[in-house]
FIDRENKE-368833 format. One record per residue (C-alpha): residue in one letter; x, y, z. Coordinates in steps of 0.2 Angstrom, whole numbers, plus 5000, padded with zeros to 4 digits. Example, Ala and Ser with C-alpha at 12.3 -4.5 7.8 and 13.67 -1.06 7.14 Angstrom:
residues 2
A506249785039
S506849955036
***
This chain:
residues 121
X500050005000
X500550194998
X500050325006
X500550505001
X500650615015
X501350795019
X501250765037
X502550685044
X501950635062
X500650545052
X502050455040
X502950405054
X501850325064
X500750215048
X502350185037
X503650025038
X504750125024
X504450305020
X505150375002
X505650585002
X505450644986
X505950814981
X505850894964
X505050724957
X506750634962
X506650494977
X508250564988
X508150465002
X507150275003
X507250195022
X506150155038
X505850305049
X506650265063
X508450235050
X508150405041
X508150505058
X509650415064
X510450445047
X510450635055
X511550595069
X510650745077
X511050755098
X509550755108
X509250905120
X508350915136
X507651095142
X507051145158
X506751305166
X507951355179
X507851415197
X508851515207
X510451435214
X510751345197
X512551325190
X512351275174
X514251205176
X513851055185
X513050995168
X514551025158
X515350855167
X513950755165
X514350595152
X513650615136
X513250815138
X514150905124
X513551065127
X512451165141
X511651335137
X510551465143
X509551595139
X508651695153
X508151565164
X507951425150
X508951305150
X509551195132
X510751025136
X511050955121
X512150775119
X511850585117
X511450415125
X510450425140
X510350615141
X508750645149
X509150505164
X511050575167
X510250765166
X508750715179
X510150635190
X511250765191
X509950875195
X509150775210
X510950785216
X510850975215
X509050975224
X508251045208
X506750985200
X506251085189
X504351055183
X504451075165
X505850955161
X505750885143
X506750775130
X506550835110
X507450725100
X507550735078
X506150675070
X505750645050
X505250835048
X507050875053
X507650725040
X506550845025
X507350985030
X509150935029
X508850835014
X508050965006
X508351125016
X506651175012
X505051205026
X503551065023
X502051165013
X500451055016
***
């Protein structure tokens, strides 16, 4: 069966193998999960910080490759287990922040370095 699809939540959760096709031309033919692993993108955990933070402490963690922040938002970005090392090394600190969240590539982010174009639907 194939389905032809501009939203790629929806491709990703029906499809076994998903086909990217710009300008008429198939540039990348794998399963979903292989075509955002193609990416080697790090995943990033984000949290809002409160006082008495020191973003420094996250800088040693394993698998952090980089720790920034803007205002009080905080961007961790790295690989493997991220979000378990990040919560960890947090709980040590006595922080918990509430809004703690994982974001991770997905197939939109595949289109767009394939093709460096936005998705139009």
């Amino acid at each position: 069966m194939i389905l032809v699809t501009h939203f790629m939540v929806e491709a990703a959760a029906l499809a076994d193998r998903i086909a990217i096709i710009d300008k008429g031309e198939v540039i990348a033919n794998d399963t979903p999960r292989a075509l955002i692993q193609s990416l080697k993108a790090e995943t990033q955990v984000r949290f809002t910080h409160e006082n008495g933070f020191q973003p420094e402490t996250l800088r040693n963690v394993e698998g952090v490759t980089n720790v920034t922040t803007s205002g009080r938002q905080v961007v961790v970005q790295g690989n493997d287990t991220l979000l378990a090392r990040v919560a960890a090394a947090l709980a040590q600190q006595n922080i918990t922040p509430s809004d703690l969240h994982v974001e991770q590539a997905n197939l939109e982010d595949v289109f767009l370095a394939l093709t460096g174009r936005q998705i139009r639907a």
